[in-house]
Structure formats: structure tokens, C-alpha cells
C-alpha positions as CSV (number, residue, x, y, z in Angstrom):
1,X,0.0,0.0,0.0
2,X,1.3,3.3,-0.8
3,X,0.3,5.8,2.3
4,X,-1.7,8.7,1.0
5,X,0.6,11.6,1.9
6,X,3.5,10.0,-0.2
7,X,1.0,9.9,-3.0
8,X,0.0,13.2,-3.2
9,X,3.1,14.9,-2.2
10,X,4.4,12.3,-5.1
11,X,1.5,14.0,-7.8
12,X,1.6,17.3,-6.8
13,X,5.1,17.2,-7.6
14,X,4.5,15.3,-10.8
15,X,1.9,17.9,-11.6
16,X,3.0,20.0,-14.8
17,X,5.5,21.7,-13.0
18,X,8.1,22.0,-15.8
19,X,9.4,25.1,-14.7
20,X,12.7,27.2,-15.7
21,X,15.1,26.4,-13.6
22,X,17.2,23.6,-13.2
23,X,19.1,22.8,-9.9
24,X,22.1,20.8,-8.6
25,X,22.6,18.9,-5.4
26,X,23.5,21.6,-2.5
27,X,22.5,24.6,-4.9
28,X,20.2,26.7,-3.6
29,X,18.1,29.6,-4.9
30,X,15.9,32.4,-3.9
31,X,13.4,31.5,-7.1
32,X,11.8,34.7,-7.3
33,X,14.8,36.4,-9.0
34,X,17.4,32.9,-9.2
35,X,19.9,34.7,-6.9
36,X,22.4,31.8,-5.6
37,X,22.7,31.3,-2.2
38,X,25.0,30.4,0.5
39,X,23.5,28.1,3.9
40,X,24.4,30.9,5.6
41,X,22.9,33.5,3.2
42,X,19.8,31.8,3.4
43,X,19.7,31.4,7.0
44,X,19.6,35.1,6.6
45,X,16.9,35.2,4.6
46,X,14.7,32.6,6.8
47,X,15.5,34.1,9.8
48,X,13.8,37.3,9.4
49,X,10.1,35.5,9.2
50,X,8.2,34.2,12.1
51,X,6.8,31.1,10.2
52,X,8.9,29.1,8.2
53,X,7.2,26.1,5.9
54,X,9.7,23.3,5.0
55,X,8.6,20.4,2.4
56,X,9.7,16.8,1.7
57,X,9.2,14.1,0.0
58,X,8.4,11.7,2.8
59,X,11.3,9.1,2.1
60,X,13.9,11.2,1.1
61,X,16.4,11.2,3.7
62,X,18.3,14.3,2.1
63,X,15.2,16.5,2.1
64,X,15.1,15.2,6.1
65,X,18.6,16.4,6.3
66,X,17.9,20.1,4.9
67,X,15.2,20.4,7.2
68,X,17.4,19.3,10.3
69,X,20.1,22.1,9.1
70,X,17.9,25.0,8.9
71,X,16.0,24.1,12.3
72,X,19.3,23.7,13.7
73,X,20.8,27.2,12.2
74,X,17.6,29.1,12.7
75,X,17.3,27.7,16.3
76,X,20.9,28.6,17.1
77,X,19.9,32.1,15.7
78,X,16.5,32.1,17.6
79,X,15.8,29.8,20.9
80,X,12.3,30.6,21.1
81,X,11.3,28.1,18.7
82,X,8.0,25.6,17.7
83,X,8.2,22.8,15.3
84,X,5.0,22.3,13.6
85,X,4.6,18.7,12.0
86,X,2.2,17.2,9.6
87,X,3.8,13.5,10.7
88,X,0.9,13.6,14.1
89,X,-2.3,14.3,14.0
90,X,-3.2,16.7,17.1
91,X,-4.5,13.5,19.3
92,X,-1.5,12.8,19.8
93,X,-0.1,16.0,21.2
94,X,0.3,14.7,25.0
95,X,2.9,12.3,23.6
96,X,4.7,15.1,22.0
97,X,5.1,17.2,25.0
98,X,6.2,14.2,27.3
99,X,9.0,13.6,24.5
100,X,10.0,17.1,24.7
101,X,10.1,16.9,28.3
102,X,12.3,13.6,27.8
103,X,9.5,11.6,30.5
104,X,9.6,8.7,27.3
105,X,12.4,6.7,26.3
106,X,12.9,6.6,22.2
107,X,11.0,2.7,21.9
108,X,8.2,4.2,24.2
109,X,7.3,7.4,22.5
110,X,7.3,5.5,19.0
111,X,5.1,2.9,20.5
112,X,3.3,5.5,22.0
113,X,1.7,7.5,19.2
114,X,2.2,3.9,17.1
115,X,4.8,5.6,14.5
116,X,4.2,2.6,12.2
117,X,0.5,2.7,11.5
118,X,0.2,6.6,12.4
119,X,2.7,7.7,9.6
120,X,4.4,4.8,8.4
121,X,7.8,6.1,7.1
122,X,11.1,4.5,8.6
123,X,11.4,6.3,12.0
124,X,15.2,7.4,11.3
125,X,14.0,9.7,8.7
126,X,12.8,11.7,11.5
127,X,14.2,10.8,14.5
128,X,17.4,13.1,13.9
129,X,14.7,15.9,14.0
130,X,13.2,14.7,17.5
131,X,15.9,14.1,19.0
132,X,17.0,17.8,18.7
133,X,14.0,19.2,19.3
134,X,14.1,16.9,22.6
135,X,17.7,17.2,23.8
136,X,16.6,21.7,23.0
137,X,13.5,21.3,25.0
138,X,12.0,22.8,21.4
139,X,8.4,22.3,21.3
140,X,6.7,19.9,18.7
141,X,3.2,20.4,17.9
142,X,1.3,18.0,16.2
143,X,-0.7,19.7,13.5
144,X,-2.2,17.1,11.4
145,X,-5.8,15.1,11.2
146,X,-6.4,11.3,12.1
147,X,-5.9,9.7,8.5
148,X,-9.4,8.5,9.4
149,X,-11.1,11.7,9.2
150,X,-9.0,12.8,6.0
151,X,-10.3,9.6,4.3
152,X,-13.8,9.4,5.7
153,X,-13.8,13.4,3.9
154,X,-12.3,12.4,0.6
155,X,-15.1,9.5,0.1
156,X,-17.8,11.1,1.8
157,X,-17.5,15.3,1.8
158,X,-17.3,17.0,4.9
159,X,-21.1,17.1,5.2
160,X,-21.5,13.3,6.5
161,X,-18.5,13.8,9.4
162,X,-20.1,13.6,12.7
163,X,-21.2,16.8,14.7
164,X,-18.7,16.6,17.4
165,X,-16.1,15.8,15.0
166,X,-17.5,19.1,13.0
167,X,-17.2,21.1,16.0
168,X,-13.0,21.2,16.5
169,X,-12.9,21.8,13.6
170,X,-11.3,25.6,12.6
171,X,-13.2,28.0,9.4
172,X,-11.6,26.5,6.1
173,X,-10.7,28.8,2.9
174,X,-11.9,27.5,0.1
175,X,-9.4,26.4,-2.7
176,X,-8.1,29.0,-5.0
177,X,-9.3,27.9,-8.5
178,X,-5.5,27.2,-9.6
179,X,-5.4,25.0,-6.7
180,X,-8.6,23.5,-7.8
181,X,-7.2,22.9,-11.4
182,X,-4.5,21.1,-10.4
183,X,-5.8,18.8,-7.5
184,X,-8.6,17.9,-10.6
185,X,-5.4,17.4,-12.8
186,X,-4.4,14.5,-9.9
187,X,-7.9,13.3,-9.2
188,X,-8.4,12.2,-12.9
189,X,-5.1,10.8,-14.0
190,X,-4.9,8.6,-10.8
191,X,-7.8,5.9,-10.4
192,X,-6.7,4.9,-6.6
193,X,-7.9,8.7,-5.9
194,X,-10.3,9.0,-8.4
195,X,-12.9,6.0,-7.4
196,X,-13.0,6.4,-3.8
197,X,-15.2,9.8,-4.0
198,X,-16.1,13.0,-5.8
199,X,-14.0,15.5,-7.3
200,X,-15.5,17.8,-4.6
201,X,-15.1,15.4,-1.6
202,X,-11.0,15.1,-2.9
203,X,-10.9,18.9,-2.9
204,X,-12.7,19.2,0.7
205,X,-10.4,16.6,2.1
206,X,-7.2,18.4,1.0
207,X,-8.4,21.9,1.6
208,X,-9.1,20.7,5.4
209,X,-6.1,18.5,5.5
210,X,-4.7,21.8,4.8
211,X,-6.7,24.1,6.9
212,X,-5.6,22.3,9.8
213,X,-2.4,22.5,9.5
214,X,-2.3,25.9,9.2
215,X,-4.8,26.7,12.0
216,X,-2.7,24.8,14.6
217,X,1.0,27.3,13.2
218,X,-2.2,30.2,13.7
219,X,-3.1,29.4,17.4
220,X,0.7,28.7,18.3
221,X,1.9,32.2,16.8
222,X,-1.1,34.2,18.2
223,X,-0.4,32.6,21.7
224,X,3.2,32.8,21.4
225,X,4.4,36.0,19.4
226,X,7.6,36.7,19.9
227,X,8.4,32.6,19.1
228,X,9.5,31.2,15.3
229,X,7.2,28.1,13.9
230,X,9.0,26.3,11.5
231,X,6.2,23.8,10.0
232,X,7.6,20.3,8.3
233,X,5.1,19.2,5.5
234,X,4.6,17.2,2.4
235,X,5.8,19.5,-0.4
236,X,2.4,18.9,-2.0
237,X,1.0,20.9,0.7
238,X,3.2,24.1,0.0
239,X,3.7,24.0,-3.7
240,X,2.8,27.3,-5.6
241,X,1.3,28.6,-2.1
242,X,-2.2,26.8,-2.5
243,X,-1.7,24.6,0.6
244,X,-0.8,25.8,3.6
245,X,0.5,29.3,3.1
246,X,-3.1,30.2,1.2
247,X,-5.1,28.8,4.4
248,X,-2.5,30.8,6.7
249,X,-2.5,33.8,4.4
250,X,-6.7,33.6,4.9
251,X,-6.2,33.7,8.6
252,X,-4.2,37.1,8.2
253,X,-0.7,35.2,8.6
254,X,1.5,36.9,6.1
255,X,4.9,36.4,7.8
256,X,5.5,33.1,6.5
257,X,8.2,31.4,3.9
258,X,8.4,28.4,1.8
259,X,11.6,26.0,1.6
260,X,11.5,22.9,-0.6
261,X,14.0,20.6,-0.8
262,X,14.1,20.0,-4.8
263,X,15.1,16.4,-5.6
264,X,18.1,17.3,-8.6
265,X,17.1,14.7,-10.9
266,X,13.4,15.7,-10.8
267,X,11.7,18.1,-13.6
268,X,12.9,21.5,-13.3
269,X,11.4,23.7,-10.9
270,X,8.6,26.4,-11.4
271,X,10.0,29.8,-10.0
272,X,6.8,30.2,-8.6
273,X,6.9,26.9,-6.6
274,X,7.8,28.3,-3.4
275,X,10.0,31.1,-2.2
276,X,13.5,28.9,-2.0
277,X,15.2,26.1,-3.3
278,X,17.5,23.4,-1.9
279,X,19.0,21.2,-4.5
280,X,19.1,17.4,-3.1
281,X,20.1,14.3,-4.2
282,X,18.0,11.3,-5.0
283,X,16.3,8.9,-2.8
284,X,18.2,6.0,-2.1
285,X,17.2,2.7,-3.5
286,X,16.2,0.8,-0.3
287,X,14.8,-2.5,1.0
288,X,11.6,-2.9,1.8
289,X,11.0,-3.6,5.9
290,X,11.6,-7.2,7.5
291,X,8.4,-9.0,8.0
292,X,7.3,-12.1,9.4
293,X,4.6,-12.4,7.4
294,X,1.7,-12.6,10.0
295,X,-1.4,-10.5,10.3
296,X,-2.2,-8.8,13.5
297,X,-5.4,-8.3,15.1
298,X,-6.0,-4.8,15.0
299,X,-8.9,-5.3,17.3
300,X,-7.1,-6.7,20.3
301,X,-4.8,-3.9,22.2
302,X,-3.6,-5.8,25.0
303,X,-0.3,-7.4,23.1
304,X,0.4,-8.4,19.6
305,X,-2.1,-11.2,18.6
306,X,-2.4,-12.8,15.1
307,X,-5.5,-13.0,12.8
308,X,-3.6,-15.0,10.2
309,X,-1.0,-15.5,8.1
310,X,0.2,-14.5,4.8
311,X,-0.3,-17.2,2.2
312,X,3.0,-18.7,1.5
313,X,4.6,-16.6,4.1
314,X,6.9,-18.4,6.4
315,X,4.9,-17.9,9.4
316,X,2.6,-20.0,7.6
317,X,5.0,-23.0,6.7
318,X,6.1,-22.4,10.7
319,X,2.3,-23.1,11.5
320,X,1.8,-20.0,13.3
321,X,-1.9,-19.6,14.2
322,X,-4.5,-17.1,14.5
323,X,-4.9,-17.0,18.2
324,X,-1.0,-16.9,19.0
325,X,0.3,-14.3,20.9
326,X,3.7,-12.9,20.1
327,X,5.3,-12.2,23.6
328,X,8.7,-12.1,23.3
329,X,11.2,-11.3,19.4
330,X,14.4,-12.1,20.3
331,X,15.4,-10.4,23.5
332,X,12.9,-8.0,23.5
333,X,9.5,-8.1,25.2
334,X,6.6,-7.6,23.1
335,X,4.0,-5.4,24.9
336,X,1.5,-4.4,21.8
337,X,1.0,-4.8,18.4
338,X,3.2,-1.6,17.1
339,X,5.7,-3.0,19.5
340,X,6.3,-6.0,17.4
341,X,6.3,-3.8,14.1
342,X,8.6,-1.4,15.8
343,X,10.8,-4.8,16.7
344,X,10.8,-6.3,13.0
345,X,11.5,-2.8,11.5
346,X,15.0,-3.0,13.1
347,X,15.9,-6.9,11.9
348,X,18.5,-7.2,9.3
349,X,16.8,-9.1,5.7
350,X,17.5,-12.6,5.7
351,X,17.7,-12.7,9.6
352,X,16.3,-15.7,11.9
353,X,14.4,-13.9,14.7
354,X,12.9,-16.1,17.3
355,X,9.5,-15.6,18.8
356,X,7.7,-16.5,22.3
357,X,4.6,-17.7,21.3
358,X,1.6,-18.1,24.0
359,X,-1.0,-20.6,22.5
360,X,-4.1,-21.8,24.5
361,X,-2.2,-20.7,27.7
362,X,1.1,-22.3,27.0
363,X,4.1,-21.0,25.7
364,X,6.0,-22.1,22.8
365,X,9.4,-21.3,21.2
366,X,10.0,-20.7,17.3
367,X,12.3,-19.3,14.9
368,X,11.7,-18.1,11.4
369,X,13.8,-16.5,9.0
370,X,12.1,-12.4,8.2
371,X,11.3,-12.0,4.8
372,X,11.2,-8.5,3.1
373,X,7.6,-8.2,2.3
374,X,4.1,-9.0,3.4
375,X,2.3,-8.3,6.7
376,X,4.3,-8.1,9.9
């Protein structure tokens, strides 16, 4: 399964952008008028605004790094600092603060707002980023929507979401008719968007995927104005100012600039595509994730219990069972079901991992070889 925010960040930047100018890893540009700049130069330049909107492509560990250097060089500059990212949805903000405070050991927070099934990307991508933020007591603010609610919007408009769901929810600017061309543009060339809902019900879903976002930088600058938000997002989500900075821009926010990492070997970038440039390299070609190729029951939240096996997998040929419960990987105690994904994410390919089965009240030792596809 592809996750949704790789998708669109993947199309938006797919998206007839076949701009003018051309950049090299490490270059980078103010795109208004091409002028080159140094890290330090543009430091500078980001350094004088009190929001600061920095994209990615999700699994690009160079665009992760950019982001990491300006937070770090616009922190050194200015302390009083937020970080705003689209990687939590705002249910998850206690976890965030306790990780700031440094209350969670790294396993426990990532179990704690279940990193895997929340946002899916290898944790390392972003780790570098929390751990800074952590060891700089720096806060982090999650400013994003359950996936749930983005979903149930994109099939179903916002019109069928439940009152009380309704009700936190902040006033939404309607899409600029640019934005609306080009989302259309996406919706129709890609049938995995396309046949879940209505053109109108893909625009609602972005523009309050969007809305969001920008409310939470709004409340956190209002409430805090002499600190810096710098907000980490999908590029998608800041391209040609539709996203974010339009929603933000509604909401009288004008001090605000756009970063995006630029992947070299991608199209050409539209000047208009944000305020700055940062030239990247490509992402890595990597390995999929272990897996053990069992099925977990989503339903059960008291340990990691399976509901079957993938066909062929080797925890079928190893006779593992729906019913089992997976108590122990190796050396490590398994205490929930992200636990054991959390676990298997971190086992070499090709690896034998051994498992502590309970089945029917009795416990059971196995070991099985992780594959590199197929359910965990």
C-alpha cells in the first residue's frame, strides 16, 4: 500500500510543474529572482520571518537532512522556537510534549503514538529531527488530522463527518481555482484517488487536510508571538502557495516562507513553486522492511495477537496460528502490536528472529527466517 501523503506529495510534484530552472545537489536559490545562495545566506533570509514552511518528499532522507540544518541554524539564531509537524495528528499532542520533556524513552514514544500505523515512514527519517528538538527542550506540535477523518472526507465530503467531530474543527478557505485545477489534474489521471469519492469530496479533504495545518501554526503564533514556527510538511502541501501558506494567508498570517528541498534529478522547478530552493540528491534505493509475514489483530490492544498468516509466508510454513500471541522477538519483550512492528522494522533481511509464542495458555518457542515483504 502506498500511504496517501506519499501519493499526493508524489503527484503534486508530478503535476505539470516544468518550470525554468534547473538545480544541482546543495544549490540553492531564492526562485523569485534565481539569486544563488550560501546556507548561511539563506539562513539570513529565513530568519527574518516568524513562520517558516519546509517540504519533503516523505522518504527522502536528504530532504530530512535540509530540514534538520535550517532548524538547527535558525534555532541557534532564535531559541524561542516551535516545530510544527504534519507526521501527528493533534490526538497525539500529549505524547509530543512528554517527549520534549524527555519523560519517554525513544521505543516508548514511538510505541506511544504507534509511528508505524500513524505515519508509516522509517522512523530514522525523523528521529534526527526529534531528538533535537528533545535534547533543545523545542516544542513539537502536532498539526495534522487522524488519516481517518481525512479519508472518511475524501469519500464522503465533509457534510456526512459527525457533529462533534464538526465542531473542532477551525473555518476553512476555500481552494483558489489554480489549486482547484490542479488537484482535478491529480484526481483524474490517478484511479486509486479517483474511485473512492467525488471530485468535490478530494478537494474538501485536501483543503481541510490543509486548513488544519495551518490553523494549529495560527493558534501557536497568536499565543506565542515573539516565538518562530517552523512547520515540516509534504511538499504537496506548500507547492505554488495553494496549501498551507493560502489557508494561513486567509487567517491574516503573512509572515511566512516556503523552503522545498528539490530532488536534482526531478523536472525543473517552477519559479513560482515556493520562495527557496535546496537542490538534493536522489532517494536511495532501499529495501523494503523485514516482515514475518503474520497478520495482526487490530482489534485486540492488549499485546500483539495474530488473525492469520500471509499465504506462503513463512509464518505460515512455521504453523503459526491465528490465536497466538507474540510475547517475546528475540530479547525483546513484546507489549503491543506496534511494538512488534517497531521490533521487526530494526531486523536485518535474511535474519532468523525467534519468537515467544503463547498458544491456548502455553508458551512455545520458534524461529523463522524475516522476509522482506508481506504483513508483519
Amino acid at each position: 500500500m502506498i500511504f496517501l501523503p506519499l501519493f499526493l506529495g508524489l503527484a503534486l510534484l508530478q503535476w505539470g510543474f516544468m518550470g525554468t530552472i534547473p538545480l544541482e545537489v546543495n544549490e540553492i536559490l531564492r526562485l523569485a529572482d534565481r539569486e544563488s545562495l550560501t546556507e548561511t545566506g539563506l539562513i539570513d533570509h529565513l530568519s527574518g520571518h516568524r513562520i517558516v514552511l519546509i517540504g519533503e518528499a516523505h522518504d527522502n532522507p536528504a530532504h530530512h537532512a535540509v530540514q534538520l540544518k535550517v532548524i538547527q541554524a535558525l534555532h541557534a539564531r532564535q531559541p524561542d522556537m516551535a516545530l510544527a509537524l504534519e507526521m501527528f495528528p493533534r490526538t497525539m499532542q500529549p505524547h509530543l510534549d512528554r517527549w520534549v520533556a524527555g519523560e519517554l524513552e525513544e521505543a516508548a514514544f514511538l510505541d506511544a503514538v504507534e509511528w508505524y500505523f500513524t505515519w508509516g515512514f522509517e522512523a530514522e527519517l525523523y528521529l534526527p529531527i526529534l531528538r533535537f528538538a528533545r535534547d533543545q527542550r523545542i516544542p513539537v506540535l502536532a498539526m495534522n488530522l487522524p488519516r481517518a477523518t481525512v479519508s472518511q472526507v475524501r469519500k464522503q465530503g465533509m457534510s456526512e463527518l459527525a457533529t462533534e467531530i464538526r465542531d473542532t474543527l477551525p473555518p476553512i478557505c476555500p481552494a483558489t481555482l489554480d489549486y482547484r485545477m490542479m488537484l482535478e489534474e491529480i484526481f483524474n489521471g490517478h484511479p486509486m484517488i479517483s474511485k473512492s469519492g467525488k471530485f468535490d469530496h478530494f478537494v474538501e479533504s485536501q483543503t481541510l487536510w490543509d486548513g488544519v495545518m495551518a490553523d494549529t501554526i495560527r493558534r501557536w503564533s497568536n499565543e506565542h508571538p515573539k516565538s518562530v514556527v517552523v512547520g515540516l510538511a509534504g511538499a504537496g502541501h506548500l507547492l505554488m502557495g495553494y496549501g498551507i501558506p493560502h489557508q494561513l494567508r486567509s487567517r491574516g498570517m503573512e509572515d511566512l516562507v516556503t523552503l522545498l528541498p528539490w530532488t536534482s534529478g526531478d523536472s525543473w522547478i517552477d519559479p513560482l513553486a515556493a520562495d527557496y530552493a535546496w537542490g538534493t540528491s536522489e532517494t536511495p534505493e532501499t529495501p523494503p522492511p523485514a516482515s514475518l509475514g503474520v497478520i495482526l489483530d487490530d482489534q485486540r490492544p492488549d499485546g500483539a495477537w495474530i488473525k492469520g498468516t500471509q499465504e506462503g509466508s513463512r509464518a505460515a510454513k512455521a504453523e503459526l496460528k491465528a490465536g497466538d500471541r507474540i510475547v517475546r522477538l528475540n530479547d525483546q519483550q513484546v507489549s503491543s502490536r506496534h511494538a512488534l512492528v517497531r521490533l521487526v522494522h530494526g531486523v536485518p533481511h535474511g535474519a532468523t528472529v525467534r519468537l515467544r509464542l503463547e498458544r491456548a495458555g502455553e508458551a512455545q518457542e520458534i524461529e523463522l527466517p524475516a522476509a522482506q515483504h508481506g504483513h508483519h
